[in-house]
C-alpha positions, -999 to 999 in steps of 0.1 A, spaced: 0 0 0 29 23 13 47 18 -20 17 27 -43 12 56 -25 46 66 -26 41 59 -66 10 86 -68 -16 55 -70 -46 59 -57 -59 23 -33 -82 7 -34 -85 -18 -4 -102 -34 30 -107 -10 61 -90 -33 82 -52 -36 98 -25 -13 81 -43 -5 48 -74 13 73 -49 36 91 -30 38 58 -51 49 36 -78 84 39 -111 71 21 -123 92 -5 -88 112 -9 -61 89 -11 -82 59 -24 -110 40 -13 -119 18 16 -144 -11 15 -158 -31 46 -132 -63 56 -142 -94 33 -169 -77 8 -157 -83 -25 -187 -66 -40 -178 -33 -34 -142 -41 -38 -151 -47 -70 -173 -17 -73 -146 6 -61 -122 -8 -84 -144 -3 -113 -153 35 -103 -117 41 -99 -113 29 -138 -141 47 -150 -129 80 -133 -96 94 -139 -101 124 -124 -110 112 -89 -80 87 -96 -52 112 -107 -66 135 -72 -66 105 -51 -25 96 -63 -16 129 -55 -33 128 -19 -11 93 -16 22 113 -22 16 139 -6 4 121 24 36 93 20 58 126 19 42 144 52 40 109 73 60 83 58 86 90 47 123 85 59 132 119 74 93 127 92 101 87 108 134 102 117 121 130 137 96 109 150 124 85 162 142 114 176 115 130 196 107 97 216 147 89 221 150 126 237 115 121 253 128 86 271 168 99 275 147 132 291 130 108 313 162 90 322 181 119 334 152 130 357 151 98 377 
């Protein structure tokens, strides 16, 4: 999912596990209830149909991938919880 995103793809998956805190329904792709294929499908298909919601949808994925995902925001995030705990440490 990450790497699709990162690609400027639009997803179209379950709202379940990773994929469900991944993925923004309705701007970075579409989420379906866990184990309907139906709408799965349906989704699928409306993507196809509509390149305009898809093209708007990739660029919410990269721009979301870029903002939360990526290497140097996981960095920071890293960093702030080391200094946070080290902080902690020290205080003791």
């Amino acid at each position: 999912v990450l790497e699709a995103m990162n690609n400027s793809l639009p997803v179209v998956g379950f709202d379940s596990d990773g994929v469900g805190e991944t993925v923004i329904n309705n701007e970075t792709g579409i989420l379906v209830p866990k184990n309907l294929t139906k709408p799965l499908s349906e989704a699928i298909i409306d993507l196809s149909n509509d390149k305009e919601k898809s093209k708007n949808f990739g660029i919410n994925s990269k721009t979301r991938i870029i903002n939360n995902f990526s290497d140097e925001h996981t960095s920071e995030k890293i960093s702030i919880i080391i200094n946070d705990r080290v902080s902690n440490f020290i205080d003791l």
